[in-house]
C-alpha positions as CSV (number, residue, x, y, z in Angstrom):
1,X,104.4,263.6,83.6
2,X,102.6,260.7,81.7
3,X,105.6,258.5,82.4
4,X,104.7,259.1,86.0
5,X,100.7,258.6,85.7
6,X,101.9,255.4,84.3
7,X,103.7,253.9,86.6
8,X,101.5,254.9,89.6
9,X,98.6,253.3,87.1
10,X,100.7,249.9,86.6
11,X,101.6,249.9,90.4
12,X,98.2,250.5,91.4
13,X,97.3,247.5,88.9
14,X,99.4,245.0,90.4
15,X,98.3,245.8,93.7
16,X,94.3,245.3,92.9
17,X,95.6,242.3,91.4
18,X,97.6,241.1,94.7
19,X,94.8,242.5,96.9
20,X,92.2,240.1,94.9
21,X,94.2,236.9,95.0
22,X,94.6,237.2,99.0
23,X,91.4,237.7,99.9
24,X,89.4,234.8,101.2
25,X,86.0,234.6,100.0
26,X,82.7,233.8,101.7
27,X,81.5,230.5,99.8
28,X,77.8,231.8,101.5
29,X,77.5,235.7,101.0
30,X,76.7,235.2,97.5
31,X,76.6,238.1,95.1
32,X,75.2,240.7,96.8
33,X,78.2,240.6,99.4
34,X,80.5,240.9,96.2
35,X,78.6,244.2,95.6
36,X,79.1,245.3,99.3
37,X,76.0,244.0,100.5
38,X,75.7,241.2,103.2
39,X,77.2,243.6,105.9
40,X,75.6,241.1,109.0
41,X,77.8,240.0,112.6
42,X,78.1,236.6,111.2
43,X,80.2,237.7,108.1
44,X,82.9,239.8,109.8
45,X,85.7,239.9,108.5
46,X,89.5,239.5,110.4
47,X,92.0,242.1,110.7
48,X,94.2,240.5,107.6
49,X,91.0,240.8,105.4
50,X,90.0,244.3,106.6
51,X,93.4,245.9,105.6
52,X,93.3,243.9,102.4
53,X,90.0,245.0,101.2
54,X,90.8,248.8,102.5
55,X,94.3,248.3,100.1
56,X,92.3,247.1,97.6
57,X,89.8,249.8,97.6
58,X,92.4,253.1,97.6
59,X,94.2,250.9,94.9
60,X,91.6,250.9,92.9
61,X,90.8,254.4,93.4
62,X,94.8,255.1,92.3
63,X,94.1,253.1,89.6
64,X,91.1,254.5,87.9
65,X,92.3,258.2,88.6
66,X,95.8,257.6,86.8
67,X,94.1,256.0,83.9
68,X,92.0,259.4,83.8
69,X,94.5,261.7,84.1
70,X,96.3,259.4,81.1
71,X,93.7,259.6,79.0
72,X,93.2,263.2,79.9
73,X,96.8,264.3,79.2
74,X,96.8,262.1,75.9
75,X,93.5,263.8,74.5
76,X,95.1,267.0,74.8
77,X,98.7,266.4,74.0
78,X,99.7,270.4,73.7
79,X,98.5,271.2,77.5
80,X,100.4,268.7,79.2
81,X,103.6,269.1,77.3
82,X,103.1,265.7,74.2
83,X,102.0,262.3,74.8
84,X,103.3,259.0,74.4
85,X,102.2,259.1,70.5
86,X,104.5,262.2,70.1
């Protein structure tokens, strides 16, 4: 089972990654846009960069949850069946 977690956590990981690096960015919205601020007309974003950012978002979601179960099913090694460590 943490095999699996594993994989859906490295998969997850490349795909923020990917996500991230084909964004284009806004040189103007500044940082408050990179925190989901900046939502104005002027700013909107095309249908490549709307499914990208929605991509990125459930992939990071994926991520962080696999990484919790992980870390979950390693803190308690005789619930889930052993760990990586054995």
């Amino acid at each position: 089972m943490i095999i699996f977690f594993t994989v859906i956590a490295a998969l997850a990981g490349i795909s923020v990654i990917a996500c991230m690096c084909l964004q284009t960015g806004n040189p103007d919205a500044g940082f408050s846009a990179a925190m989901g601020g900046g939502g104005d007309s002027s700013s909107h974003k095309g249908g490549a960069d709307e499914l990208l950012s929605r991509i990125l978002k459930i992939s990071a979601v994926v991520w962080i949850l696999s990484c919790l179960f992980i870390a979950i099913m390693e803190a308690h090694p005789s619930t889930f069946g052993g760990g990586l460590g054995g």
